[in-house]
LOMARZA-863061 format. One record per residue (C-alpha): residue number from 1; residue in one letter; x, y, z. Coordinates in Angstrom, 1 decimal, always signed. Layout:
% LOMARZA-863061
resi NUM | resn A | x X | y Y | z Z .
...
This chain:
% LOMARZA-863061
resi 1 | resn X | x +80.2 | y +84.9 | z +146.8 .
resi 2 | resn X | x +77.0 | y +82.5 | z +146.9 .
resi 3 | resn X | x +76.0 | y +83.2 | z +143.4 .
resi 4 | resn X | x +80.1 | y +82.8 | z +142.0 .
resi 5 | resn X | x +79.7 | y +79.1 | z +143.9 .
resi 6 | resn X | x +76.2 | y +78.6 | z +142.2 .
resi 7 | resn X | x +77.5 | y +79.6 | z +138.9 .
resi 8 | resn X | x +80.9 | y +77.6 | z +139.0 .
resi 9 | resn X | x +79.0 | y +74.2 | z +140.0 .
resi 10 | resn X | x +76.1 | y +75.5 | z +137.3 .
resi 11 | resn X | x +79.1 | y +75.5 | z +135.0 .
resi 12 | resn X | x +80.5 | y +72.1 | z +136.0 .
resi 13 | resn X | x +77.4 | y +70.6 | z +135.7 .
resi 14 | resn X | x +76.3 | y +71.4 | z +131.7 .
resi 15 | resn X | x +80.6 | y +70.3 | z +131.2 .
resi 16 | resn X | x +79.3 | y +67.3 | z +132.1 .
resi 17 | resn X | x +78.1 | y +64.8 | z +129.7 .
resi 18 | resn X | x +75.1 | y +63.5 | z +132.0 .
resi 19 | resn X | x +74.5 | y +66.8 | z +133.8 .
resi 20 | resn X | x +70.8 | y +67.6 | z +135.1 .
resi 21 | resn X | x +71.2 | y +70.8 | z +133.0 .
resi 22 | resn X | x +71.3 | y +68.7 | z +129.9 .
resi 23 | resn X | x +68.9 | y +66.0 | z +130.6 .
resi 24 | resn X | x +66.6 | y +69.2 | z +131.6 .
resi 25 | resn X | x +67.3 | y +70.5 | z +127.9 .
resi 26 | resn X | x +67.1 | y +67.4 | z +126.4 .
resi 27 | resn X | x +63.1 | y +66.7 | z +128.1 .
resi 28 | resn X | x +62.2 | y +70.0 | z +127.0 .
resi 29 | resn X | x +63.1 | y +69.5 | z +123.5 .
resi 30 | resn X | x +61.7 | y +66.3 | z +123.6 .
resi 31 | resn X | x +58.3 | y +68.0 | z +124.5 .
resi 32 | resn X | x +58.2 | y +70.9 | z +122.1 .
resi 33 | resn X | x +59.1 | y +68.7 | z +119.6 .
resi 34 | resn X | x +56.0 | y +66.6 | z +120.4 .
resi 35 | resn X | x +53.7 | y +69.5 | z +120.7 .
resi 36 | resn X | x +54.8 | y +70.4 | z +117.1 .
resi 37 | resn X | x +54.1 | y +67.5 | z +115.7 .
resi 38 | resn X | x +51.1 | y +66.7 | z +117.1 .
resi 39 | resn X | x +49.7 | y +70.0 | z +117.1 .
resi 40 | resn X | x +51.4 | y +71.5 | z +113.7 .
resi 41 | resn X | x +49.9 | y +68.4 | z +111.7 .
resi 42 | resn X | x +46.2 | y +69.3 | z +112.5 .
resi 43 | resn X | x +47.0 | y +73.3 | z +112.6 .
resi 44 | resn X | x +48.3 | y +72.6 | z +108.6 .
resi 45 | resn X | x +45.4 | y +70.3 | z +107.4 .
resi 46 | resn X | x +43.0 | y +73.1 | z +108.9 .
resi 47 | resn X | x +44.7 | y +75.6 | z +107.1 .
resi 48 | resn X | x +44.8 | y +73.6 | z +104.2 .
resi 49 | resn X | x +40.6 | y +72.9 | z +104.5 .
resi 50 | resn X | x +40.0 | y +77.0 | z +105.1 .
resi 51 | resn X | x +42.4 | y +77.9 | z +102.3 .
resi 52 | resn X | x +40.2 | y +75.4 | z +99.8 .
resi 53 | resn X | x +37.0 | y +77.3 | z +101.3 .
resi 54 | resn X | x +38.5 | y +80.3 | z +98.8 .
């Protein structure tokens, strides 16, 4: 019966436009987005330098 009560107010929460569950998706998209950028861009320019070592 605990978990049903969890779930139902988990529920309620992401209907919500402002929920925490969103904001919680919404900062962890925000971070692997900046770990891609900043750490894809130097990853592809060093793949770029050992592919030119062919």
């Amino acid at each position: 019966m605990n978990l049903q009560l969890k779930l139902e107010a988990w529920i309620d929460d992401v209907n919500q436009e402002d929920g925490l569950t969103l904001q919680a998706f919404e900062k962890f998209l925000d971070v692997m987005f900046f770990l891609i950028k900043w750490a894809g861009i130097p990853f592809v320019i060093y793949l770029l330098f050992e592919i030119s070592k062919w």
